[in-house]
C-alpha positions as CSV (number, residue, x, y, z in Angstrom):
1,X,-14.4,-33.3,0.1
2,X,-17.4,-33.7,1.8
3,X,-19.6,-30.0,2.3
4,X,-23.1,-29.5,3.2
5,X,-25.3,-26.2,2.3
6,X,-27.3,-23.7,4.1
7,X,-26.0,-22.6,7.3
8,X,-26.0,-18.8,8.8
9,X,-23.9,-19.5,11.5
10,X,-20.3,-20.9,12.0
11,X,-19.4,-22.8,15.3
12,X,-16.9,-25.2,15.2
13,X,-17.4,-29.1,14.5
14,X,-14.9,-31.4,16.2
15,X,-13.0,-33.2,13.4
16,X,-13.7,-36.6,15.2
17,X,-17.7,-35.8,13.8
18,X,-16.1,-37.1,10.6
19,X,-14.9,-40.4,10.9
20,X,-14.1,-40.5,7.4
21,X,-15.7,-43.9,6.7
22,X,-14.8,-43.7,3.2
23,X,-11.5,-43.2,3.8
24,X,-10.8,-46.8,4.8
25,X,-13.3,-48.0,3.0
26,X,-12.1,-46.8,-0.9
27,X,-8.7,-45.5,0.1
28,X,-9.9,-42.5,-1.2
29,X,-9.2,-39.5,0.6
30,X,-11.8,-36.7,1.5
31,X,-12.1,-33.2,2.8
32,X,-15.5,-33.0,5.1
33,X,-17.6,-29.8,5.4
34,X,-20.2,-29.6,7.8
35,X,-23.0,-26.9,8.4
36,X,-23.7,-25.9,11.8
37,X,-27.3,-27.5,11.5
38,X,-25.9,-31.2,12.0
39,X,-27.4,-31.7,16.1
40,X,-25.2,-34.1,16.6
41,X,-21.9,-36.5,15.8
42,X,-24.3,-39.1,14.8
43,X,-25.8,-37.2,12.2
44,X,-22.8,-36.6,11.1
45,X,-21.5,-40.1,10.8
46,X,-25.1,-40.6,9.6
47,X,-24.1,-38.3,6.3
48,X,-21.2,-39.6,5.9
49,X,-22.0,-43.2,5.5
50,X,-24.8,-42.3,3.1
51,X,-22.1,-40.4,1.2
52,X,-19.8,-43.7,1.2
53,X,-22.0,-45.6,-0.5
54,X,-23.4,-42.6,-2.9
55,X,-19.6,-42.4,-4.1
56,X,-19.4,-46.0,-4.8
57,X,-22.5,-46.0,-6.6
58,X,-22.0,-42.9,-9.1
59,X,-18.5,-45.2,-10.3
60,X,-16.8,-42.0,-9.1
61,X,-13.1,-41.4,-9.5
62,X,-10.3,-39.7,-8.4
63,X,-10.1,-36.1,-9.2
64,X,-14.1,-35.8,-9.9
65,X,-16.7,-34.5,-7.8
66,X,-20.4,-35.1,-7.1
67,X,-22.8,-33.5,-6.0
68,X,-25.9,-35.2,-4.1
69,X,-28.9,-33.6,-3.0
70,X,-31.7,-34.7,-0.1
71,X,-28.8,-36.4,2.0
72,X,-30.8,-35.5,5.4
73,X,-32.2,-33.0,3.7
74,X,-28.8,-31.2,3.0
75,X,-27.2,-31.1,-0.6
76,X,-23.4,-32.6,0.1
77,X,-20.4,-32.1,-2.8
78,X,-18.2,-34.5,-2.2
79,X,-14.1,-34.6,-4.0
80,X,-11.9,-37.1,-4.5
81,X,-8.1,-36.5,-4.5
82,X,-6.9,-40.2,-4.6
83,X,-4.4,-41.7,-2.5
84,X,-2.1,-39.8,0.2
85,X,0.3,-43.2,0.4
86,X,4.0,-42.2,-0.6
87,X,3.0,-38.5,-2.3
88,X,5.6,-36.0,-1.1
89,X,3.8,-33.0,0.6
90,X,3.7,-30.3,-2.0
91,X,1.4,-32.8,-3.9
92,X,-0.7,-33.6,-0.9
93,X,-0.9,-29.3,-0.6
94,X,-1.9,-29.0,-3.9
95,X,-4.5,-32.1,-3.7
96,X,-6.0,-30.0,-0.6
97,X,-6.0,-26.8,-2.3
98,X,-7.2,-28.1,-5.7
99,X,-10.1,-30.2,-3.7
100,X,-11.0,-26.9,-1.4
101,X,-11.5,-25.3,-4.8
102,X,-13.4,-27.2,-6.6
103,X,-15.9,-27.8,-3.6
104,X,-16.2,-24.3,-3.3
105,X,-17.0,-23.5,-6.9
106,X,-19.7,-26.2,-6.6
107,X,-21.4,-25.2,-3.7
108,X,-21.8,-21.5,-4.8
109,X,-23.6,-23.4,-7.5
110,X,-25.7,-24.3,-5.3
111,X,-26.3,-20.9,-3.5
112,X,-24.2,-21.7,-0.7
113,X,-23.6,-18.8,1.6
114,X,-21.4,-20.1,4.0
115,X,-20.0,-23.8,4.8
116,X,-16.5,-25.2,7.0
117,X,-13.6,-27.1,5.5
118,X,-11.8,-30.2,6.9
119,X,-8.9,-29.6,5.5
120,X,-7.3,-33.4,5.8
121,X,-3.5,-32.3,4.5
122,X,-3.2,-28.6,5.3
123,X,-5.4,-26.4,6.8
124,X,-3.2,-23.5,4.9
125,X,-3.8,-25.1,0.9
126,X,-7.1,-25.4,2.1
127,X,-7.6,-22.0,2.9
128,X,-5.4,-21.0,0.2
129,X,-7.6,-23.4,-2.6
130,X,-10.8,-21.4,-1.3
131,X,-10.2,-18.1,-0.8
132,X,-8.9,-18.3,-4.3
133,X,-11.6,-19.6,-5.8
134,X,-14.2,-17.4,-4.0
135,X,-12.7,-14.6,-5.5
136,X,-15.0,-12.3,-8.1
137,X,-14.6,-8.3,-9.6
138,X,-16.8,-7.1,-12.1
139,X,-18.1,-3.6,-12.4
140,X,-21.3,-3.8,-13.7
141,X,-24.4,-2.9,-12.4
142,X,-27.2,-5.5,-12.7
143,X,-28.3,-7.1,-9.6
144,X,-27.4,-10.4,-10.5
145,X,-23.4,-9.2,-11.0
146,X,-23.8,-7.4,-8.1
147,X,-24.6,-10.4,-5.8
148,X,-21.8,-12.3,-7.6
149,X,-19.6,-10.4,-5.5
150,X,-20.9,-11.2,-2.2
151,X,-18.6,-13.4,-0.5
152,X,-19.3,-16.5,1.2
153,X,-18.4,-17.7,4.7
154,X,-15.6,-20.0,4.9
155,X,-14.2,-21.4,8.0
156,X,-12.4,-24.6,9.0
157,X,-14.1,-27.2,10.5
158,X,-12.0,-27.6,13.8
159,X,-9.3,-25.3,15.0
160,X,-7.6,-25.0,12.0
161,X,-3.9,-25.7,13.0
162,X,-4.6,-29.2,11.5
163,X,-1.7,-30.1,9.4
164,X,0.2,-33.2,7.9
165,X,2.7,-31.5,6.3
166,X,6.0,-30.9,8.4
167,X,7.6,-27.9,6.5
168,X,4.4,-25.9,7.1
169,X,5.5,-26.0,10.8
170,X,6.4,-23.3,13.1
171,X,10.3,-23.5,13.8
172,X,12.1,-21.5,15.9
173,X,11.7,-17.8,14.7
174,X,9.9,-18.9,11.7
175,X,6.0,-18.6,12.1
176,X,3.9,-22.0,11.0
177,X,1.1,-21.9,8.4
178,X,-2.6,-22.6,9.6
179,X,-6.2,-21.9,8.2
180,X,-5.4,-18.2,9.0
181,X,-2.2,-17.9,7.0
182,X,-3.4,-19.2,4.2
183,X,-6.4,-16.8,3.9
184,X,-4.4,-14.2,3.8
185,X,-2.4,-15.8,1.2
186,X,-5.5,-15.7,-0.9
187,X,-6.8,-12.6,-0.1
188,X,-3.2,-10.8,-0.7
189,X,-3.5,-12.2,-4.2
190,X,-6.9,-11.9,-4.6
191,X,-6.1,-8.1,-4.0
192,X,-3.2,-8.4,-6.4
193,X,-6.3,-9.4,-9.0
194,X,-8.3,-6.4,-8.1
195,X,-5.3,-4.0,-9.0
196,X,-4.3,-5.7,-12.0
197,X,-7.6,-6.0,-13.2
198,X,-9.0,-2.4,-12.5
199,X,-8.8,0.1,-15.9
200,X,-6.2,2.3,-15.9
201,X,-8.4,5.4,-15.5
202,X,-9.4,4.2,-12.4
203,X,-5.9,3.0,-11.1
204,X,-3.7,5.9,-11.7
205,X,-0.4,6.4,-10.1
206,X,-2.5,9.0,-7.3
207,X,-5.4,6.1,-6.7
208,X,-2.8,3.3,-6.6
209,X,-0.9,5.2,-4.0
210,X,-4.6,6.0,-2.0
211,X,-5.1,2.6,-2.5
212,X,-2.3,0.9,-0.8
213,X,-2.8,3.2,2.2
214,X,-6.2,2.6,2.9
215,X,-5.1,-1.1,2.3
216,X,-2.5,-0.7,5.2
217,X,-4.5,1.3,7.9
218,X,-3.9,-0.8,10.8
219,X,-1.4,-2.4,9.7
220,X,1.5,-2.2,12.8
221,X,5.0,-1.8,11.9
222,X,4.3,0.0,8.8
223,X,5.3,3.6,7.4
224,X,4.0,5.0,3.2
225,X,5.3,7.6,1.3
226,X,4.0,8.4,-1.7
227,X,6.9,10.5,-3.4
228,X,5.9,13.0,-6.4
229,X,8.3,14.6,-9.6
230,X,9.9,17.1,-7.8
231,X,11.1,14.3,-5.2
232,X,12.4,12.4,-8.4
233,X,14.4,15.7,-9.8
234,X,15.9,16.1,-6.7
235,X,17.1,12.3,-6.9
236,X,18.0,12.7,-10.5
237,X,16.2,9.9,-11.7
238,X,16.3,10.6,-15.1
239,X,15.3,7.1,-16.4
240,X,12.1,6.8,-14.2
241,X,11.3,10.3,-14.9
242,X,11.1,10.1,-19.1
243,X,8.8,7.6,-19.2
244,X,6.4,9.6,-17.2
245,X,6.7,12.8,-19.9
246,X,4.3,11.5,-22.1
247,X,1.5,11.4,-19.9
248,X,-0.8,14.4,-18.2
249,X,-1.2,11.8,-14.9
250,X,1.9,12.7,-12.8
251,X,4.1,10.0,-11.2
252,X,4.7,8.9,-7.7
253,X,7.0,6.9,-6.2
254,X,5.8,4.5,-3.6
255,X,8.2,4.0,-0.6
256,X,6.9,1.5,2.2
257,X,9.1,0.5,5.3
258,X,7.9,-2.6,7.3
259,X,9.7,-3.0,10.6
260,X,8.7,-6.5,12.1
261,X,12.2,-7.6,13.0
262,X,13.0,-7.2,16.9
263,X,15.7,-5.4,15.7
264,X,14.2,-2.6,13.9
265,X,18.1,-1.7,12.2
266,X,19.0,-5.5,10.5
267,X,19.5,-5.2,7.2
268,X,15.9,-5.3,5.3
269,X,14.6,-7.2,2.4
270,X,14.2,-5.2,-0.5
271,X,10.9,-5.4,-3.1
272,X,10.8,-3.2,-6.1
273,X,7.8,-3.6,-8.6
274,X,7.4,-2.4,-12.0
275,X,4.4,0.0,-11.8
276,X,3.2,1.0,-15.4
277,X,-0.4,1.6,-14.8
278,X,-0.9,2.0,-18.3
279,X,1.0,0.9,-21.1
280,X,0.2,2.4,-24.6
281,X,3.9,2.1,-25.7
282,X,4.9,5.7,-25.9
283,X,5.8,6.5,-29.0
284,X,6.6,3.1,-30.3
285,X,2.5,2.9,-30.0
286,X,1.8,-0.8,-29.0
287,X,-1.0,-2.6,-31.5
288,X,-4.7,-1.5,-30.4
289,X,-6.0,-5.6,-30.4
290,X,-5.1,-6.5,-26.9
291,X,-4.1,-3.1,-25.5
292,X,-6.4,-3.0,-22.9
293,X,-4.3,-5.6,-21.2
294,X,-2.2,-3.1,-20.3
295,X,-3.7,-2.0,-17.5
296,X,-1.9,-4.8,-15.2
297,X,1.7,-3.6,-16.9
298,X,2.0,-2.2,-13.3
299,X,1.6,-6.4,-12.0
300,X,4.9,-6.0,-10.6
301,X,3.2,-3.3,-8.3
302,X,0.6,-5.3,-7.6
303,X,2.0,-8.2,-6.4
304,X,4.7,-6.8,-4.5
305,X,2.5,-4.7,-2.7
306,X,0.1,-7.7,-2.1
307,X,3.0,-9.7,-0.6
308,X,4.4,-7.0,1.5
309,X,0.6,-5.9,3.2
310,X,0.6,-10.5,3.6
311,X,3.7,-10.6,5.2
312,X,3.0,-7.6,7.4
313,X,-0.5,-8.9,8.5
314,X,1.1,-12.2,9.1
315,X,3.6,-10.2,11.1
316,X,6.5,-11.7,9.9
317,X,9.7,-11.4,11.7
318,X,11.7,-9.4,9.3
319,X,12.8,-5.8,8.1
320,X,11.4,-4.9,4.4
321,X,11.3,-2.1,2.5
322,X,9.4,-1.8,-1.3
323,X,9.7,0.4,-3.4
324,X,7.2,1.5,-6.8
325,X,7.8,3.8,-9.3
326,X,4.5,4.6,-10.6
327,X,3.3,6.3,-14.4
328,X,1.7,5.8,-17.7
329,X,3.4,5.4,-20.8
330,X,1.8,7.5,-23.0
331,X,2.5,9.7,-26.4
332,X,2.2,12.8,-26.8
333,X,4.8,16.1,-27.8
334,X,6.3,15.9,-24.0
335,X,7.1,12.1,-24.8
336,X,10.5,10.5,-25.5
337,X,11.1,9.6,-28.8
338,X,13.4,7.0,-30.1
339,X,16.7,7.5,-30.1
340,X,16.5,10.1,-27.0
341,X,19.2,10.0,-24.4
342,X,18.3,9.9,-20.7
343,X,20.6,9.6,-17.5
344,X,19.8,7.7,-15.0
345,X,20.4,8.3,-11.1
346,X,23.7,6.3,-10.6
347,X,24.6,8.8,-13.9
348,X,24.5,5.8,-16.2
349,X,23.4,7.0,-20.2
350,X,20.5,5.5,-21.4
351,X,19.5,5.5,-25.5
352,X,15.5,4.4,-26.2
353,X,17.1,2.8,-29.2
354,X,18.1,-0.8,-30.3
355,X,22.3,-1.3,-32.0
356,X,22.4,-1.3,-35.3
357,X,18.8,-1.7,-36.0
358,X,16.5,-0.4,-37.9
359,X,13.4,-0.3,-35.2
360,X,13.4,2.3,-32.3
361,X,11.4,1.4,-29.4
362,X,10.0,3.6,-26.4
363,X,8.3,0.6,-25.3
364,X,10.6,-1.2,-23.5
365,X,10.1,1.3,-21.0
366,X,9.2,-0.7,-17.8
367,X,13.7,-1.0,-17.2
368,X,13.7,2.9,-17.5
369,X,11.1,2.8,-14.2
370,X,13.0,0.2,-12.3
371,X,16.6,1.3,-12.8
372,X,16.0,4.3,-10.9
373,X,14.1,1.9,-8.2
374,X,16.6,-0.6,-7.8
375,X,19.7,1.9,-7.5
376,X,17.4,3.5,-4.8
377,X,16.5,0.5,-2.5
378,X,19.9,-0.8,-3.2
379,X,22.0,2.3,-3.0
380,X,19.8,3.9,0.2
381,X,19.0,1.2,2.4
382,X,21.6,-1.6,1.7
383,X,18.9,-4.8,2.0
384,X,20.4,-8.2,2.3
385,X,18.2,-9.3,-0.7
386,X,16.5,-7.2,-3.3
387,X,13.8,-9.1,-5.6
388,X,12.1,-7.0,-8.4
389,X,8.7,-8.2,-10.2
390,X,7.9,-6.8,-13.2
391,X,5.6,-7.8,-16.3
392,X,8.6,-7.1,-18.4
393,X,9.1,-8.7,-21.6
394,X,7.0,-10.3,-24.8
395,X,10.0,-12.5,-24.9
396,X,9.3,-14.1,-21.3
397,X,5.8,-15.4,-22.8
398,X,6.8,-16.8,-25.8
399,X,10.1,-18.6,-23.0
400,X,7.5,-20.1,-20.5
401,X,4.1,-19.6,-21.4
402,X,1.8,-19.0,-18.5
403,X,3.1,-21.8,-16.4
404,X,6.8,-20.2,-14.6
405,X,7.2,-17.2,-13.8
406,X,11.2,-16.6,-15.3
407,X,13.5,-15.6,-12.4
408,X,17.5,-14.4,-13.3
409,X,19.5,-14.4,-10.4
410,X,23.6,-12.9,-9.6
411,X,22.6,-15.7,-6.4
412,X,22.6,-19.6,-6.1
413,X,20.9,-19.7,-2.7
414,X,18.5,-17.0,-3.9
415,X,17.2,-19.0,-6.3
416,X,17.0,-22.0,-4.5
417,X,15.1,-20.1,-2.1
418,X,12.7,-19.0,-4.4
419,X,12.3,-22.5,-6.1
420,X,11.7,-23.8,-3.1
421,X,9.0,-21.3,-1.9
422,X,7.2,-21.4,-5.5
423,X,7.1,-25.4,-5.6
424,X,5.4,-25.7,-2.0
425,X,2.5,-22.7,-2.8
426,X,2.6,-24.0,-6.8
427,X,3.5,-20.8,-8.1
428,X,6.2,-22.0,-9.6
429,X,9.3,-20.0,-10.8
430,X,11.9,-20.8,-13.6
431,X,15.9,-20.2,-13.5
432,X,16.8,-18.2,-16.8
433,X,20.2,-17.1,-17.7
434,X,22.0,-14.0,-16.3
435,X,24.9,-14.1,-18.5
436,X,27.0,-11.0,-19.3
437,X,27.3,-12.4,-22.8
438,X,24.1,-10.0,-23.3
439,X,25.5,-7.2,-22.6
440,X,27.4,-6.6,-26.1
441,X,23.4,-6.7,-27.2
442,X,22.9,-3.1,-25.6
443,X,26.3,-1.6,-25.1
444,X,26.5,-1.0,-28.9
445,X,25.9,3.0,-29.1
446,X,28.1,6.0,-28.0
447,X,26.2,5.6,-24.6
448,X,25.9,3.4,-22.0
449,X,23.3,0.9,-22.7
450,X,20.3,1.0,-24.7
451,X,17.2,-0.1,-23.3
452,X,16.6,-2.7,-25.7
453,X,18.9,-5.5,-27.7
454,X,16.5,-6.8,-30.4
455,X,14.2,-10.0,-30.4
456,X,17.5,-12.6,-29.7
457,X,16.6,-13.3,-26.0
458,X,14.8,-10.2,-25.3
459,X,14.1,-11.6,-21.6
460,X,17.4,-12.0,-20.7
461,X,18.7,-8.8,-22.6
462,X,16.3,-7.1,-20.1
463,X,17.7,-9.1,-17.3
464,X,21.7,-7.8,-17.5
465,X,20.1,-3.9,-18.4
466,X,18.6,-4.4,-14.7
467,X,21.9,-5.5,-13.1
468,X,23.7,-2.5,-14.1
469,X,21.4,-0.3,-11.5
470,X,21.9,-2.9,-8.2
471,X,24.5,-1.4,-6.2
472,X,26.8,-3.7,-4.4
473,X,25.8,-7.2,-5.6
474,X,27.9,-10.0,-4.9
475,X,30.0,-12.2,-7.0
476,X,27.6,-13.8,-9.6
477,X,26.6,-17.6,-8.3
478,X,28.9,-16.9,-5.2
479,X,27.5,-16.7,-1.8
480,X,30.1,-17.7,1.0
481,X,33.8,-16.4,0.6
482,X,33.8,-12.7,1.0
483,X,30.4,-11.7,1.1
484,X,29.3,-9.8,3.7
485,X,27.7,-6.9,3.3
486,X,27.0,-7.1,-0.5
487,X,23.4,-8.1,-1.8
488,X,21.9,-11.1,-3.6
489,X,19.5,-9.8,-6.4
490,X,16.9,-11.3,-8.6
491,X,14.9,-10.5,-11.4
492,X,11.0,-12.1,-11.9
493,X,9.4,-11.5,-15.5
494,X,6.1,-12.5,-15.1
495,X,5.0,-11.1,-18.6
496,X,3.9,-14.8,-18.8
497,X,2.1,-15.5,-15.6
498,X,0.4,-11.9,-16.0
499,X,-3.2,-13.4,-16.5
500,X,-4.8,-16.7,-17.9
501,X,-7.2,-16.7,-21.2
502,X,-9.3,-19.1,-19.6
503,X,-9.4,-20.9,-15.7
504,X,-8.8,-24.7,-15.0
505,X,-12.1,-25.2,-12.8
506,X,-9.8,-24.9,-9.6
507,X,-8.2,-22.2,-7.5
508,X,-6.1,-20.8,-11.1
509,X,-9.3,-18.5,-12.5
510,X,-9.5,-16.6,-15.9
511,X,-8.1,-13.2,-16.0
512,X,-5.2,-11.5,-14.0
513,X,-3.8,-14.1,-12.1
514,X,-1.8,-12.1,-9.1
515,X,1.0,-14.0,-9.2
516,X,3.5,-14.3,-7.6
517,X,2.7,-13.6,-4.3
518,X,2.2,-16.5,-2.5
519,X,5.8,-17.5,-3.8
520,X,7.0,-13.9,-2.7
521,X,4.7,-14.1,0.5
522,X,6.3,-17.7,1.3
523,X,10.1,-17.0,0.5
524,X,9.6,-14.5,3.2
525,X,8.3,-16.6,5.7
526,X,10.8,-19.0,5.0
527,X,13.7,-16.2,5.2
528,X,13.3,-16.7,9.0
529,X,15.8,-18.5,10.6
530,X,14.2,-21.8,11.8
C-alpha cells in the first residue's frame, strides 16, 4: 500500500495514475494512496518508481510496511500483502483490509489528516480495514486525547466500485459491496464499540433507547418504540421483568421495525439482543476484579442495533424487526434471590436455581431477558428467521476463546448462511451443539426449567433454555419437507468475542470489539435473493 501525507482536499485520482510498477516488478502486490497535491500522472508514476526501488532496498517483505519520508517531498507508507496468484477471495479481502489498516495506523503516525485508498482487491475490505482502524473513544479531557478523536479523511482513490472479488457483486435483488458499503460496515461497528465501551451510568436502559433514536433520525423505512414496565406487565413477561427488580433504573423494551422490502407485509427477519447494561450479578454478586467489564453485558444490544441501523442505511431489501429488552442486574431487597420462581410470557416456570446443586445463581440472568424477547418477535410477528446475540456465557470463553463467535442452530441452512457471511467479512462464527440431551441439565426441579445447569457445557445448557421461548421453529436440522411457515432460529454467544486484551496492529483493536455485525450486517445482504 502505497499513501502519501498532507492533503486538505479530496478529488479523485484515476487509478491508471498508479501503474503499479512494483507490481510486475516484485510480484508483490500494493494498495496506492495518493494526495490531491500530485499535479499530474507523471508525478505519480514518478513516486511510484522511487518507491519500487526504496522497497527493494529496505529487504522488505511481505506482510511489513515502510515508511519513507522526502519522496517528492511527501512521506509515502507503503504495505506489502504478497501474492494474489491462486488465493481464494476471502483471503485476497482480508489482505486488503489488513493492508488498509495498517497504512492507516501508520499514517496517523505521521499526522495524516486525510489521504485516498486504491483499494487493488476490494474497494469494500478496504473501506472496511480503515474505518476500523480509524476508530478512537476515550473520555478524557486533555487536549492531546481530545485530538485523538478527530477523524481523518478517507476516500478511495477512483470511483470506488473497484472490485476483484465476484461474490461482492450486485446480483439480481441483492445489492453489491463498494467503498461505500463497506464504510458503513465499519462505522456500524465502530458504533457497536462506542456502546459497548461507554460506563453503565452513562448507557442506561433510557440513554440507550435516546441513543438509538438519535442514531436513526433519517433513517427511511424505520419506526422505534421504546416500551416501559407497565408495557411488560401487560405482556406478562415475568422472566424479563425480575431481572430488572434489583435495580432503581427502570427497563425498556426496544422495538424497531425496518420496512425495506417492496412488500412491506413478507415475513421479516427477526434480531433479538441481550441488553444488560450492567451486570453486577444480582444477588449471586459477580467478583469485583474485572467487573467493570460489565458494561458491554448488553453487546448483544449493541451489535444488533449496529447491524440493523447498517442494513437500513444500506437500504437493504428486506423486512426486519429487533427487539431489546433493556436493565441492570443489580442487588438490592427488590432483587430475586436464588431459588425464586418466575413465569415467563408463554407461562413457562422458571427457578434462579441450579438441580441438585449446592450453588444458586441470579447471574445467569441474561436467558431471563431474552426468553421474554424471543417469545415476542417469534410469537407476534412470525419472522422467517430469528437470530439472537447475546454475551451469554463464561463457558463460551473458555469453548472458543476470542477467535468464533459460538452459534447453536435448530437450522442447517442457517448456519451455513451465517458461516458463510462470517468467513467473507472474517468475523468468523463457530457451530456448537443444540442437543436436547441438555435439557435433563435444567428440567430437574418441580418447575419448568432452571436458568442454569452447572459448569458441564454451560454454553450449550444456555442454548436449549433459549429454544424453549421460539415459537414455531422447525424440525431441528430440517429445512425442506413441511416447512413453511415455521422459523429457523439461532443462538450467537459472543461472551468470547466481547472485547480483545490487546489489538494485533490491524483493523482487530484492543477493547470492545463490536462483533458480530459485519457477519450480521452481511448474512442480511446476502438473504436477498440473487
Amino acid at each position: 500500500m502505497l499513501s502519501l501525507r498532507g492533503c486538505t482536499a479530496l478529488p479523485y485520482l484515476h487509478r491508471n495514475a498508479f501503474r503499479m510498477a512494483s507490481t510486475s516488478a516484485h510480484k508483490d502486490v500494493f494498495v496506492a494512496v495518493a494526495d490531491s497535491q500530485l499535479a499530474s500522472a507523471a508525478a505519480a508514476d514518478a513516486i511510484q518508481a522511487d518507491i519500487s526501488q526504496l522497497w527493494k532496498t529496505s529487504n522488505a517483505k511481505d506482510k511489513d510496511s515502510r515508511t519513507f519520508y522526502g519522496v517528492d517531498g511527501k512521506t509515502v507508507v507503503a504495505v506489502g500483502v504478497g501474492k494474489a496468484q491462486g488465493k481464494d477471495e476471502n483471503v485476497l479481502k482480508e489482505q486488503t483490509r489488513r493492508a488498509a489498516a495498517v497504512a492507516t495506523h501508520a499514517l496517523k503516525a505521521a499526522n495524516s489528516k486525510s489521504f485516498l485508498i486504491d483499494p487493488v482487491h476490494s474497494a469494500h475490505a478496504a473501506a472496511v480495514g480503515a474505518t476500523l482502524a480509524d476508530f478512537q473513544w476515550n473520555l478524557k479531557t486533555t487536549s492531546d486525547a481530545k485530538a485523538k478523536l478527530d477523524k481523518v479523511e478517507i476516500a478511495p482513490l477512483g470511483d470506488g466500485k473497484q472490485t476483484q472479488v465476484e461474490s461482492d457483486k450486485a446480483q439480481g435483488g441483492r445489492i453489491g459491496l463498494d467503498w461505500e458499503t463497506g464504510r458503513i460496515y465499519g462505522e456500524a461497528q465502530n458504533f457497536a464499540r462506542v456502546l459497548m465501551e461507554t460506563p453503565a451510568n452513562r448507557m442506561t436502559p433510557t440513554i440507550f433507547c435516546e441513543t438509538a433514536q438519535k442514531q436513526f433520525e433519517g433513517v427511511a423505512n424505520v419506526k422505534l418504540e421504546a416500551h416501559d414496565l407497565k408495557w411488560a406487565e401487560e405482556r406478562k413477561m415475568g422472566s424479563f421483568i425480575s431481572v430488572s427488580r434489583g435495580s432503581d433504573e427502570p427497563l425498556r423494551f426496544l422495538e424497531l421495525h425496518y420496512n425495506g422490502a417492496a412488500n412491506k407485509d413478507e415475513a421479516p427477519l427477526a434480531f433479538v439482543g441481550k441488553g444488560i447494561t450492567f451486570d453486577s450479578g444480582g444477588i449471586s454478586l459477580k467478583p469485583g476484579a474485572g467487573m467493570k467489564d460489565m458494561r458491554a453485558d448488553m453487546g448483544g444490544a449493541a451489535t444488533t442495533l449496529a447491524a440493523t441501523w447498517a442494513i437500513a442505511k444500506l437500504q437493504i431489501p428486506i423486512n426486519l424487526v429487533l427487539c431489546i429488552p433493556l436493565t441492570e442486574n443489580m442487588p438490592s431487597g427488590k432483587a430475586t434471590k436464588p431459588g425464586d420462581i418466575v413465569v415467563a410470557s408463554n407461562g413457562v416456570t422458571i427457578e434462579a436455581s441450579q438441580p441438585s446443586r449446592l450453588v444458586d445463581n441470579t447471574d445467569a440472568e441474561g436467558r431471563l431477558a431474552l426468553a421474554d424477547a424471543l417469545y415476542y418477535a417469534s410469537s407476534q410477528f412470525k419472522p422467517h428467521t430469528v437470530v439472537d446475540v447475546a454475551t451469554l456465557t463464561g463457558a463460551m470463553m473458555i469453548s472458543l476463546g476470542n477467535q468464533f463467535s459460538g452459534v447453536f442452530t435448530n437450522s442447517d441452512s442457517l448456519w451455513s448462511e451465517l458461516d458463510t457471511a462470517g468467513a467473507s467479512e472474517r468475523d468468523r462464527v463457530w457451530r456448537m451443539p443444540l442437543d436436547e440431551g441438555y435439557m435433563s441439565q435444567i428440567n430437574g426441579t418441580g418447575m419448568d426449567l432452571c436458568n442454569t445447569g452447572g459448569r458441564l457445557g454451560g454454553a450449550c445448557t444456555a442454548a436449549i433454555f433459549l429454544k424453549r421461548f421460539v415459537d414455531g421453529l422447525i424440525v431441528d436440522g430440517s429445512d425442506s419437507e413441511n416447512q413453511d411457515g415455521l422459523i429457523r432460529w439461532a443462538h450467537i454467544d459472543i461472551a468470547g468475542t466481547m472485547d480483545l486484551a490487546g489489538g494485533d496492529g490491524g483493523y482487530n483493536l484492543k477493547g470492545m470489539t463490536g462483533r458480530p455485525v459485519r457477519t450480521l450486517v452481511e448474512f442480511a445482504r446476502r438473504s436477498v435473493k440473487a
